[in-house]
Wavefront OBJ file of the C-alpha trace (Angstrom):
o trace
v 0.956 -26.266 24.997
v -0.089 -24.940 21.589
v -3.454 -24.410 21.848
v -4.386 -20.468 20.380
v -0.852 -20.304 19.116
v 0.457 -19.908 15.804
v 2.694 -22.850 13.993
v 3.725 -23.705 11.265
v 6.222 -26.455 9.503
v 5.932 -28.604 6.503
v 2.663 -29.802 5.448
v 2.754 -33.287 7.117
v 3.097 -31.975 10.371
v -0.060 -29.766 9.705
v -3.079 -31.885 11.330
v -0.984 -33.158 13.861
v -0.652 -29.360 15.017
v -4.004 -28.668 14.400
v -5.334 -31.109 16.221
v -3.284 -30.170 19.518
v -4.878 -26.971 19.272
v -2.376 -24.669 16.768
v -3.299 -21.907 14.724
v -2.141 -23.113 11.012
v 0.275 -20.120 9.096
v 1.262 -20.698 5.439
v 4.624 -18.467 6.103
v 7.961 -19.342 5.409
v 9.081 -17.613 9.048
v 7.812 -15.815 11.460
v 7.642 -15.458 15.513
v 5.306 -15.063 18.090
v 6.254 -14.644 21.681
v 9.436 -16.436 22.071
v 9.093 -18.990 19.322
v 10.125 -18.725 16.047
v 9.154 -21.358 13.474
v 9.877 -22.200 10.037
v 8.148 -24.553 7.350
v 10.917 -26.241 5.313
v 14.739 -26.207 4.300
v 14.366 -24.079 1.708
v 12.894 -21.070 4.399
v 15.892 -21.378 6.376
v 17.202 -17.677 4.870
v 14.076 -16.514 6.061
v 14.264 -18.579 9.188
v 17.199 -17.015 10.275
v 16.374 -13.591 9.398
v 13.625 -14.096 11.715
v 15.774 -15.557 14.582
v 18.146 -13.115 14.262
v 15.689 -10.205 14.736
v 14.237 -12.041 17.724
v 17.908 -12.392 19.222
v 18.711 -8.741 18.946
v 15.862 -7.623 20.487
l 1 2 3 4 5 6 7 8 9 10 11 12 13 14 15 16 17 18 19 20 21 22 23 24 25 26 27 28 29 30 31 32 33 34 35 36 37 38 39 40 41 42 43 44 45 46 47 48 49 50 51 52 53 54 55 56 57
């Protein structure tokens, strides 16, 4: 499902993406395609700057 794509979420969920075929990014947001993703709680302003440029789109 992930394989090529980009992911990314707190470090302990890092290998476990990795190893289903994810492309690591050290970013606090960002989207690709229809996703976007977020690392921690303390990137939800970015989070949610992100989602809310994908929504307006």
């Amino acid at each position: 499902m992930y394989k090529g794509k980009q992911a990314t979420g707190s470090t302990g969920i890092k290998d476990d993406m990795e190893n289903a075929g994810a492309v690591w990014v050290d970013a606090p947001a960002f989207r690709e395609e229809n996703r976007v993703w977020g690392r921690v709680v303390e990137d939800i302003p970015d989070y949610c700057r992100e989602l809310v440029k994908a929504l307006s789109e």
